[in-house]
Structure formats: C-alpha cells, structure tokens
C-alpha positions as CSV (number, residue, x, y, z in Angstrom):
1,X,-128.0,15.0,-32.6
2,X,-128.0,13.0,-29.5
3,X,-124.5,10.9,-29.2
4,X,-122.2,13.2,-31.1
5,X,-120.3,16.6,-30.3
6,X,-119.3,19.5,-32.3
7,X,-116.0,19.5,-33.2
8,X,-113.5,21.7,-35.5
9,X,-116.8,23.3,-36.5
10,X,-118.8,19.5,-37.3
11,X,-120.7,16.9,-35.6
12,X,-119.3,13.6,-35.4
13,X,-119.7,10.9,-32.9
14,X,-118.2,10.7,-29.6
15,X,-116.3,8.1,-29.9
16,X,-114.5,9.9,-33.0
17,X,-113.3,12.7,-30.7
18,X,-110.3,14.1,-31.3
19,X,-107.8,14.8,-28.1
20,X,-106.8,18.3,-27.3
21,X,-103.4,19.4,-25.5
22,X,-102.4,22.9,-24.9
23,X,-104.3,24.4,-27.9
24,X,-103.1,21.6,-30.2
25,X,-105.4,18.5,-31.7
26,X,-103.8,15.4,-31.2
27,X,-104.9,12.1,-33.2
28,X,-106.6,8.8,-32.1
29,X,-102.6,7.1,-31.1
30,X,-100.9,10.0,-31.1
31,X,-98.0,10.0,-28.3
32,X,-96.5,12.8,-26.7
33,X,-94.2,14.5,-23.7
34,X,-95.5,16.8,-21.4
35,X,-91.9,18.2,-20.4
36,X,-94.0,20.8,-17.8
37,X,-95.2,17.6,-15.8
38,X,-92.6,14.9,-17.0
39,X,-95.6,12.7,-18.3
40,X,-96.1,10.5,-21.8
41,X,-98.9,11.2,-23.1
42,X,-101.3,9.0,-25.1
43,X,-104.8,10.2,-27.0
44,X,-107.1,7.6,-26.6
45,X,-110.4,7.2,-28.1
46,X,-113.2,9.5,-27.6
47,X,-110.7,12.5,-27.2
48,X,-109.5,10.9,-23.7
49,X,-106.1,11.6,-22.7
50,X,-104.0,9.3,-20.8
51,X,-101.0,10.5,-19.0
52,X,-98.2,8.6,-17.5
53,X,-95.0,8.9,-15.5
54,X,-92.2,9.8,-18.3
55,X,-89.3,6.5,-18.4
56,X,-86.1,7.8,-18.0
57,X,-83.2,5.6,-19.7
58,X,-80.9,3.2,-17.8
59,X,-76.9,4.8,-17.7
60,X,-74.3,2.5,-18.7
61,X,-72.3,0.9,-16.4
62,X,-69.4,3.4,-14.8
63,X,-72.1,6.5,-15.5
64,X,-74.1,8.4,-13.1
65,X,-77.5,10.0,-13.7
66,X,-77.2,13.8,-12.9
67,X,-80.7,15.7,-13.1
68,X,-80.0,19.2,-14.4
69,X,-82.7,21.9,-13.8
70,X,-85.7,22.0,-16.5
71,X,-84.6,18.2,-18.0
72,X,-87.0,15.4,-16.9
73,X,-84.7,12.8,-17.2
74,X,-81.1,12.9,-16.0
75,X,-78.2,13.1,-18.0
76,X,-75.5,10.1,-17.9
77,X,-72.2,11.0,-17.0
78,X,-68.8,9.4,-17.1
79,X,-66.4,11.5,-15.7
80,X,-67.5,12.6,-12.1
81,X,-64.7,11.8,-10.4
82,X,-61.4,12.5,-11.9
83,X,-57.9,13.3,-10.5
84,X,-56.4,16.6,-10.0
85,X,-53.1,15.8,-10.6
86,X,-52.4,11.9,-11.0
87,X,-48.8,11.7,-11.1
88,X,-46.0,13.0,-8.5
89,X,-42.6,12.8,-8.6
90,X,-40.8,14.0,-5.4
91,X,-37.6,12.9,-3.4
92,X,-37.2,12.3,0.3
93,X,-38.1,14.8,2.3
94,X,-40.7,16.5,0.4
95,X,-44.3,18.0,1.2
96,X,-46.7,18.3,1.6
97,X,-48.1,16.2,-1.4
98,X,-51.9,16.1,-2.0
99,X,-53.7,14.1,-4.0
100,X,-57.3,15.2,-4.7
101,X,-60.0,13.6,-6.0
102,X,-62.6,15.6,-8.3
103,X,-66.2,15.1,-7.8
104,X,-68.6,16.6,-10.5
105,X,-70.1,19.3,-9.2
106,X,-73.8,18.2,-8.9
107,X,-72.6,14.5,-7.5
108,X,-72.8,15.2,-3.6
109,X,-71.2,12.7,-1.1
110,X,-70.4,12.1,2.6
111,X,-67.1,10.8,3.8
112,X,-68.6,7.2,4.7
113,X,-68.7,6.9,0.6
114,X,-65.2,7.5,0.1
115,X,-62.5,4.5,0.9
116,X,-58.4,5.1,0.2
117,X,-56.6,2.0,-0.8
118,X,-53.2,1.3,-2.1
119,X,-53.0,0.0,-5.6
120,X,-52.7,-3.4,-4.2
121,X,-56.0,-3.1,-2.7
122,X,-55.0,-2.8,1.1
123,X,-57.3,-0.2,2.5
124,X,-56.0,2.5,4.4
125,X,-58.1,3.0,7.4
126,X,-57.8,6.4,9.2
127,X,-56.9,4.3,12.6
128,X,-54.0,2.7,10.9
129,X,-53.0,5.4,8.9
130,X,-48.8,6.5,9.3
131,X,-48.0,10.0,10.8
132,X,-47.0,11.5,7.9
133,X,-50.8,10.7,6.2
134,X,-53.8,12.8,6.8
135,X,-57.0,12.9,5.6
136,X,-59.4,16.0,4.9
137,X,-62.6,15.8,6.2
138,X,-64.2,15.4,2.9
139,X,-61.6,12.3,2.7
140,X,-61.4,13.6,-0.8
141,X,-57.7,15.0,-0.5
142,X,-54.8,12.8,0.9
143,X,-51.7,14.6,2.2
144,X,-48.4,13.0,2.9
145,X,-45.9,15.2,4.6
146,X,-43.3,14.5,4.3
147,X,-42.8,11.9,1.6
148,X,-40.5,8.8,2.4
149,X,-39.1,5.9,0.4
150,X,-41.7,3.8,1.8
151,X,-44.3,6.0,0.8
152,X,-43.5,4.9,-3.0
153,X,-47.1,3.2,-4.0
154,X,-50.1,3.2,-6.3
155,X,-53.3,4.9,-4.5
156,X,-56.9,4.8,-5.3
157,X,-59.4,6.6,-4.2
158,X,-63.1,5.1,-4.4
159,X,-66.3,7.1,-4.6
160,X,-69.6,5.2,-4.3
161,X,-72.8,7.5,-5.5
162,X,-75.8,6.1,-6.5
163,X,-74.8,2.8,-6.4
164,X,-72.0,3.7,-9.0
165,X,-68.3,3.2,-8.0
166,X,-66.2,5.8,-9.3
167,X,-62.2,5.7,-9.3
168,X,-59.5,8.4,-8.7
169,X,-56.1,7.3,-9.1
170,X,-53.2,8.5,-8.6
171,X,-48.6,7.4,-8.5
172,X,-46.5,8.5,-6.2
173,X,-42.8,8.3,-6.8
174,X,-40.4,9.1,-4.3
175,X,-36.4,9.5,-4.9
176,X,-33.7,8.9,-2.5
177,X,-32.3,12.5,-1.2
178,X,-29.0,13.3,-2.7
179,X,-26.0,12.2,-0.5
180,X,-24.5,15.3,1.3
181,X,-21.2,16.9,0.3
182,X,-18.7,15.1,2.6
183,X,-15.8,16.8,1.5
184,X,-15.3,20.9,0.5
185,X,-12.4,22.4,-0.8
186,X,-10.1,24.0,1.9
187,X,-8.2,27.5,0.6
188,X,-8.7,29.6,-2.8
189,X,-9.2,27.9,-6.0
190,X,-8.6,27.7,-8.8
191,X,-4.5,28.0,-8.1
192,X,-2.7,30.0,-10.1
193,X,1.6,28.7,-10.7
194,X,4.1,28.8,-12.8
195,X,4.5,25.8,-15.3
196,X,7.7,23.9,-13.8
197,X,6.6,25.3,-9.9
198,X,5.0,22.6,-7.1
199,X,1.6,23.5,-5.5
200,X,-0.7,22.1,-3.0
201,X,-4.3,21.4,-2.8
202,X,-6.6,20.7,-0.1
203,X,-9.9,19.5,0.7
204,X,-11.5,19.3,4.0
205,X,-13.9,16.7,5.8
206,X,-17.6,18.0,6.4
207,X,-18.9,17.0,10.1
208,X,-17.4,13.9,11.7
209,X,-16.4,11.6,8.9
210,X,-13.7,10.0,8.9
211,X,-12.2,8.7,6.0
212,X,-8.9,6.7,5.4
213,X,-5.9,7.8,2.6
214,X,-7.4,4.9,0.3
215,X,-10.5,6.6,0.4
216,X,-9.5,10.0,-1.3
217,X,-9.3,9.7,-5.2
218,X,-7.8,12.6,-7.3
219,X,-8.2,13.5,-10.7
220,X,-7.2,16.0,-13.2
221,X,-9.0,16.9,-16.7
222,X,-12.1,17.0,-18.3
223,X,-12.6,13.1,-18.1
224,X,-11.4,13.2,-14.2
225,X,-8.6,10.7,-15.0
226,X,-7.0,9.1,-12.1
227,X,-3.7,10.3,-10.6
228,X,-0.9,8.2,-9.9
229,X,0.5,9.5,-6.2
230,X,3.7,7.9,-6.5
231,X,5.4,10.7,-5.1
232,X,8.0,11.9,-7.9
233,X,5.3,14.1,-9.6
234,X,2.4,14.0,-7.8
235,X,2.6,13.4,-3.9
236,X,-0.6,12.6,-1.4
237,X,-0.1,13.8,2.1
238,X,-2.0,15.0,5.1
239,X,-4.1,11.6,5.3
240,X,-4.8,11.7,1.6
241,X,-6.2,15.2,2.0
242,X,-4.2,17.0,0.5
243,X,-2.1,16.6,-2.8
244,X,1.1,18.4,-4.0
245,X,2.0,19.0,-7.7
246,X,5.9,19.4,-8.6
247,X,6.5,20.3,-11.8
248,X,3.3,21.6,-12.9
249,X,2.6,21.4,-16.7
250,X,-0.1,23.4,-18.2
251,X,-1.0,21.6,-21.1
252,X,-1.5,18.3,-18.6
253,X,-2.7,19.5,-15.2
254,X,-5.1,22.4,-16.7
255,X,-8.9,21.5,-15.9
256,X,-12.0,23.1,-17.7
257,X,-13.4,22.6,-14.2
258,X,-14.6,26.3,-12.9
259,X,-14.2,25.2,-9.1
260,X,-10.7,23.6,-9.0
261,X,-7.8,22.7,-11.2
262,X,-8.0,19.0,-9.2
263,X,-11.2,17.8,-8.0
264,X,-11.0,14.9,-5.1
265,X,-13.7,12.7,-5.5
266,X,-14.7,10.5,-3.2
C-alpha cells in the first residue's frame, strides 16, 4: 500500500523502518562504531542513518596520544621519554659520558623541541656550552669529555611533543682523581736479616717533590704503628729517606705487608 515498504518479509510504514549496516538490522536508537571510517553511528527514524566523526578521549596530563595503525583513536602513553642510564658515577678525568634521552618510538621530534638544563633550571645553551660538552644533532644525547669536578650537577633534558612536556633526567657524580704515588720504594723488598743484624730501607721521591725529614713517617706492623727514630734502635738518615734497623727482632719488626717489611707513608 502506498506509504509503507516491505521489510524482513512485511509491510509496515515508513517511518517504522528499520536501519541496515553491513548486512546487520539496527534499531530505532541504536548506536554504533564504524571502525573502517572512524564514525558513530546513530539509526534514526525511518531507517536513516546518521554518521558522525568518532570522539577520541582527552590523555591525562604528562601522556601523549600515539595513533597506532588500524586504531581510530590514539592510545595515551606515559612513558615516551625515559633515560638510558640516569645515574653516573665517574672520577676526574673520565669520558666520554653520555646521557641519552629515549623517545618512544612513534613520538617524532626536531631539535628546536628539546632544551638541556641543569637541575637548577639554568639552561644550557649550545653557544655557552663548556668545551668538554657536546651536543648530538638530535640534542637527544649529551656528551661530556672528559668529566671534571665542576661538572658534578643534576641535568634535565625536556621534550615538548604535542603540547606535552616530557622529562629525562639524569646525576652526574664526579670523584676527585686519586693522588699520585709520590714516593716508591728504592732497592729489593721485602729484606731478608738475621734477627739481632741492622738493615736499611729506602724509598725514593717520584718527579720533583721535595719533601723535608718531618715529612717522612715510618711504620711497622699490621696497624702501621709509628716508629720512634731516636737513633739507638731505629735511625732516620738520608733526609728522612731512608731508615736503618739495628737489632732486628722478628717477632716486632715482621710485617704481613707483601711489598715491604716497613712501609713510609707520607
């Protein structure tokens, strides 16, 4: 009759139409995604269907939206930029040390989006930067070499993408060198004598130090307890240099040390 249509095999009125979508019937209200063309879909009366863009969520603050192939909204991610290594320990002297930041790998940036700051906040600029710094041309890797006590610092590396501002940070601790030997032993060791006998030991100055007799202090023992030079046992000579042993008791001047009966320490 005039004002209806056939449908699912009986005649009702237009207006009581049904929706189709890909083979399926869909009710007067019913909603529905359309993943192939990212579209809500509404059935409307009369079998109409209405189609709109899909609404993708908001991400939470910190997270960025990263579209992954087939999805029609983007996924929220927190951890896009991360540190490689966040924590160096070094002394004086070393390198090279580089600190990288990790970017996710569907977050694509330019160096304009990366800034380097010390933990402070002070920015290092690439015109200011010291000699031993250098950047990558990614300015996601910082290199110091080589690393000195001044170097010691907090640094943060910020990534902006999408708006978003993303952190890498990182510690940098740097020792003081060890002091150099100044003083070696001069002539074999350990010394070999008969209990009762006098012997001498020696040490030599490395390089061009120069060092008074006050300066030399000599111990025996396990617990490197002092000797008293008063010259009846134990005699200093050769500008404190060199010491000599008289009367040389094993029990007393024995040393677990495996580099010299006596050590001089300065």
């Amino acid at each position: 009759p005039p004002g209806t249509v056939l449908q699912e095999g009986r005649c009702i009125d237009s207006s009581d139409c049904k929706c189709m979508f890909e083979g399926q019937v869909k009710e007067y209200g019913d909603k529905w995604n359309n993943t192939a063309k990212c579209e809500t879909c509404t059935c409307q009366k009369g079998g109409i269907v209405e189609c709109s863009p899909q609404t993708c969520p908001t991400c939470p603050e910190g997270e960025v939206p990263i579209l992954y192939e087939g999805s029609c909204c983007p996924h929220c991610v927190a951890d896009w930029a991360e540190e490689k290594q966040e924590l160096f320990n070094v002394t004086e002297g070393d390198g090279p040390i580089a600190m990288e930041c990790q970017l996710h790998k569907d977050v694509l940036v330019s160096p304009t989006d990366i800034t380097w700051k010390h933990g402070n906040g002070i920015e290092l600029s690439e015109e200011s930067l010291p000699d031993n710094f250098k950047l990558s041309n990614s300015k996601l890797i910082l290199t110091i070499n080589p690393a000195v006590l001044s170097d010691a610092n907090d640094y943060v590396a910020e990534v902006i993408y999408k708006g978003v501002t993303g952190q890498c940070k990182f510690k940098l601790i740097v020792n003081p060198e060890p002091p150099a030997d100044l003083i070696e032993l001069e002539g074999d060791s350990p010394k070999t004598v008969k209990e009762g006998d006098c012997v001498k030991l020696s040490v030599k100055v490395v390089g061009d130090n120069e060092f008074k007799m006050d300066d030399f202090k000599w111990t025996f023992g396990p617990i490197n307890t002092p000797i008293n030079a008063d010259g009846t046992k134990y005699k200093l000579s050769n500008g404190g240099k060199t010491l000599e042993i008289c009367d040389a008791d094993e029990k007393k001047e024995k040393s677990t040390d495996c580099d010299s009966a006596l050590i001089p320490l300065l």
